[in-house]
C-alpha positions, 0 to 999 in steps of 0.5 A: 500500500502506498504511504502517504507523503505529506511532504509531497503535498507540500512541495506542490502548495509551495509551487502553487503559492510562488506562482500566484506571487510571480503572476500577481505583482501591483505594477508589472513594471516594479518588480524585483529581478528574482520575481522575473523571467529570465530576458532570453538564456539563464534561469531566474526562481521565477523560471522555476515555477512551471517545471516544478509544478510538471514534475509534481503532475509526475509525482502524482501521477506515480501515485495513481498509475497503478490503479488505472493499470488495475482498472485496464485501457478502457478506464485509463483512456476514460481518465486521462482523455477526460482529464486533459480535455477538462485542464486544456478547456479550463486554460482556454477558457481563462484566455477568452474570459472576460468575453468582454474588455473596456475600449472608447469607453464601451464593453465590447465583446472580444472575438474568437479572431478581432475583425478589424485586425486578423492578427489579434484573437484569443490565445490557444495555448497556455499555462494549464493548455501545456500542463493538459498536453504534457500529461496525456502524452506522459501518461500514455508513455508511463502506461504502455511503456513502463518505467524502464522504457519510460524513462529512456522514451523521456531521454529520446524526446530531449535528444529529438528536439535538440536535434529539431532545433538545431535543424531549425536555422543552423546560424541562429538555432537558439534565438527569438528568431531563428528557433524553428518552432515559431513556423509551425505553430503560425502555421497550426495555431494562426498568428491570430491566436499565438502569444505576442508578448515578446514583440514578434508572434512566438510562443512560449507554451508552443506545440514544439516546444511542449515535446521536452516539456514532457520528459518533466512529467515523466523525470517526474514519474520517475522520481514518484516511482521511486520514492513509492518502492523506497518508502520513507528511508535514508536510502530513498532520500541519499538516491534522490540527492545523487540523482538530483545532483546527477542532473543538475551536473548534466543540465549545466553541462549541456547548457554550454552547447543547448542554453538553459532557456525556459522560453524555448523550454530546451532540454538542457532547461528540462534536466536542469530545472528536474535536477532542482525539483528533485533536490527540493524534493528530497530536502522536504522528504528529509526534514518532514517524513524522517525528521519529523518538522512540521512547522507552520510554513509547511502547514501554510504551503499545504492547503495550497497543494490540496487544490493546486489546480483549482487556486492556479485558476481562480488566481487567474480568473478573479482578477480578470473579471474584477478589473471589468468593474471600475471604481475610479480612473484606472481602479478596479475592486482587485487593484483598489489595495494597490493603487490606494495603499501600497503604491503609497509605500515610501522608497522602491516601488518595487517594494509595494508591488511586492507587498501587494502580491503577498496580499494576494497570496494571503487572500487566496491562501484563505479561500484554500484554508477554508476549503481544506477545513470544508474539506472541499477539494476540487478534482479534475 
């Protein structure tokens, strides 16, 4: 029987949390650097976040594999085809919500593809769209291939698409502009409808890059696995650090051929960042299964994990549709704190964007306390 690991729960709340503080500052132009992406190549905390919560998708994935290979195809199919429609569909909702957006003073509706200009539409890929697509291709890899062969499909999939990009444009391979998955998804995904926050149509959940995002998941797995056979032991925590060790020493010396880069998601970026959340993991193991610490800040990251899924898209979904109502020039119910309080704050002013995101990190955890006391835990 699977034991249950607390600290696993509160490494996925711990994800969740610095996620909901790197997406929530008061002004995104005061923001300290650790709480920004890296510009292009390297790694800042911030570029930490979605690998972390991929390798987590993994962990748990560990922990539920066997049921669904008990239960046979047809309810593993069931399950996870169910599932990634429910993640990509929540993601492409939160695209398009509000439906409807302020200009000239007037709601208009926001179309699936703007009439005016074609090249503006709703965004199809996202955060939770690449969480969807790395977990079905994941599960379906763990399944039929097990994790022998699992592990070593993950490996293919890093060297398939270093390859890819090196095919790309071979005096460029690596550059906003000369990374060859941007083509493709113009192509597949219509400029319309690809993110441009970078100045040029390009995408950094684009279906390409997606390939090495699923070795994440599936590292993921592994390390769940892992821990699973183990138990709560010395000898599972010292693997976990030799093998997080291992990667971390892999990822940095394929950096210096492959740049580490989050954007463009390379491998060298995978291994690198699964090193990392294998280290962290097996750090929290230590201190909380065999140690036996379990103070107030694990405590506060666990509501947090007990609805990841869930926080992740309220976070997302609340501030989108509260600055629809307008209190006063450019001030809406969910900036109100902000714009009257913080912003105030006397020297950096990156100081008070960061003292309102922690307000936004209480709010929400307060919503996941009262659900966890409730017992409200909402699954996908």
């Amino acid at each position: 029987m699977n034991q249950r690991f607390y600290s696993l729960d509160v490494f996925r709340g711990a994800t969740v949390c610095l996620m909901i503080l790197v997406n929530n500052p008061g002004s995104w132009g005061h923001i300290y650097p650790p709480l920004e992406h890296a510009p292009w190549h390297g790694i800042t905390p911030t570029d930490l976040v979605f690998p972390f919560f991929l390798f987590a998708v993994g962990n748990a994935m560990a922990f539920v594999m066997p049921k669904l290979e008990a239960a046979g195809d047809a309810v593993f199919w069931k399950k996870v085809i169910k599932r990634t429609l429910i993640i990509f569909l929540i993601g492409l909702f939160l695209n398009w919500w509000p439906f409807v957006r302020w200009q000239d003073e007037e709601l208009r509706f926001i179309h699936w593809v703007n009439p005016a200009d074609p090249a503006k539409g709703v965004r199809i890929i996202g955060v939770l769209q690449r969480i969807a697509l790395c977990y079905f291709f994941a599960s379906v890899v763990v399944y039929y291939l097990k994790p022998r062969k699992a592990f070593y499909a993950g490996l293919l999939f890093l060297l398939f698409y270093w390859l890819l990009c090196l095919l790309g444009n071979p005096a460029d391979p690596y550059s906003l502009t000369g990374w060859f998955g941007t083509e493709l998804d113009k192509s597949v995904l219509h400029v319309a409808h690809m993110y441009k926050g970078e100045g040029i149509p390009f995408d950094p959940e684009g279906l390409l890059s997606t390939i090495p995002a699923i070795t994440e998941v599936i590292l993921g797995y592994m390390v769940g696995n892992y821990i699973i056979q183990k138990g709560k032991s010395f000898e599972m925590v010292t693997g976990l650090f030799v093998a997080g060790v291992a990667m971390l020493i892999t990822g940095w010396c394929w950096d210096m051929v492959f740049p580490i880069n989050k954007k463009i998601w390379t491998s060298s970026y995978t291994i690198y960042t699964s090193g990392l959340a294998t280290v962290t993991i097996a750090t929290l193991i230590y201190l909380i299964e065999l140690r036996g610490i379990r103070g107030a800040l694990a405590r506060f990251f666990d509501v947090f994990g007990k609805n990841a899924l869930f926080v992740f898209a309220l976070s997302a979904f609340l501030p989108k549709g509260l600055a629809l109502i307008r209190l006063d020039k450019g001030v809406n119910p969910w900036n109100f704190l902000y714009t009257k309080v913080w912003v105030n704050v006397p020297g950096d002013p990156r100081l008070g964007s960061l003292l309102y995101a922690l307000c936004v990190i209480l709010f929400m955890w307060s919503i996941c306390w009262w659900m966890d006391k409730k017992k409200i835990y909402v699954k996908v």
